[in-house]
N, C-alpha and C positions, 0 to 999 in steps of 0.2 A: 284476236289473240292467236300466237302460233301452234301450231300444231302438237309439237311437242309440248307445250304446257297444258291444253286438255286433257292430251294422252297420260301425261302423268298425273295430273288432279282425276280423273278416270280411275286412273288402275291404285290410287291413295283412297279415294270414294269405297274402292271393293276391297281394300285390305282392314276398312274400317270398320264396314257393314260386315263381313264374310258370310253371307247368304245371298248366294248368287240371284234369286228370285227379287231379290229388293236392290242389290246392290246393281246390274246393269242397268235397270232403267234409270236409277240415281244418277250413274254413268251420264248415261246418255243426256241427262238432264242439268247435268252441269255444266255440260257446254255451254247454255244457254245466260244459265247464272253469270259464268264469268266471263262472256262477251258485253252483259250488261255495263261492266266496270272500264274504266278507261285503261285501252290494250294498246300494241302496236297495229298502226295499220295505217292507210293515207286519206286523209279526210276528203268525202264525197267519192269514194270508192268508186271506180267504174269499171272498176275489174281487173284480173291479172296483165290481161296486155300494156293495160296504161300504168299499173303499178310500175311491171318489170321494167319499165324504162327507166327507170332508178336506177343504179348501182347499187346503192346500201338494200334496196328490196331484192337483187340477185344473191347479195352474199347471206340474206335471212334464208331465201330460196333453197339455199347450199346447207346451209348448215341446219334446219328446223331439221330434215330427215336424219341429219345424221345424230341429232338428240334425241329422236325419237329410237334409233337403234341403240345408241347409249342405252335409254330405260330400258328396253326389251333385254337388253344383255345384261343390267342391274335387274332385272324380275328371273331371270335364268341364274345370272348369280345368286339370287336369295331361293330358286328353286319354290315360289311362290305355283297355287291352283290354276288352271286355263281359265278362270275366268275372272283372273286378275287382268290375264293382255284381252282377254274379250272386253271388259269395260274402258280398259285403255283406248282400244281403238272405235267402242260406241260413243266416247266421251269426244273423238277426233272425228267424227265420221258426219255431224252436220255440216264441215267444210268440202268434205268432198263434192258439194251438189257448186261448191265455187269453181273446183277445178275442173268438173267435167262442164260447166259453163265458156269455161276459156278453152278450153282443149275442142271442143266441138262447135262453139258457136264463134266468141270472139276473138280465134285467130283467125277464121272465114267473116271475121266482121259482117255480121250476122248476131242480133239482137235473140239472147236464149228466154225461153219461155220462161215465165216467173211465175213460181210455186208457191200455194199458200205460205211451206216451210221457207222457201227463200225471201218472198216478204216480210215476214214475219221477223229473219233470222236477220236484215238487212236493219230491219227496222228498230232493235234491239241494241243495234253498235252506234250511239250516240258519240262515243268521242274516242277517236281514233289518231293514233297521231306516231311516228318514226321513231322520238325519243320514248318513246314508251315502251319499248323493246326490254331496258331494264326491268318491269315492271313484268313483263310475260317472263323474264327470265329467272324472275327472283319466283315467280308460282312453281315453274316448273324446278328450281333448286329448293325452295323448301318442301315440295310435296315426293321430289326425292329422296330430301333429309329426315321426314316422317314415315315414308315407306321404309327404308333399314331402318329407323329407331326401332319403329313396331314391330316387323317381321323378325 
């Protein structure tokens, strides 16, 4: 799933809970939830270098950041607590052990050591697939559409 729709199902997680003690690890723990569901991404994944070679996976590349500033500037607009973007980006943040994978190991094609949490988080994305994009983009717009209802 992208990036952007964790971060937003994250920071909709802590405007629901609003007790920061339950609401980050909740955060954190949905990420997991909704990697379990059928997401974007390329089936038998072998990581960013071989994704990137796509086209459609660069213009995801471009644009997942800039929905994630979108929400940050929509949680600034609604003038929401710090630990609304704190759970936003706990909810984003079991991906990053992807990117510092390709950023340090497989653009030195070089084999990155795998972490309980990266087996684990590998092992959890059953079905992955490009048209699925809609499907991360419809979480990440309705969990924008319940954070302004709410707040």
């Amino acid at each position: 799933m992208i990036a952007s729709a964790h971060a937003a199902t994250g920071a909709l997680v802590a405007v629901l809970i609003d007790k920061p003690l339950i609401a980050l690890p909740v955060a954190f723990a949905s990420h997991f939830v909704l990697d379990v569901f059928p997401h974007f991404g390329y089936p038998g994944h072998k990581g960013f270098k071989s994704d990137l070679k796509n086209g459609f996976a660069k213009i995801i590349a471009i644009l997942d950041p800039l929905l994630v500033l979108l929400l940050f500037g929509a949680l600034a607009y609604l003038g929401v607590d710090w630990y609304i973007y704190a759970a936003a980006l706990l909810a984003a943040s079991p991906d990053i052990e992807w990117l510092v994978s390709y950023l340090f190991f497989q653009l030195r094609d070089r084999q990155p050591p795998k972490s309980f949490l990266y087996k684990f988080h590998a092992n959890i994305q059953w079905c992955e697939n490009p048209a699925l994009i809609f499907s991360d983009l419809a979480v990440y717009t309705l969990a924008l559409v319940l954070i302004f209802g709410i707040t």
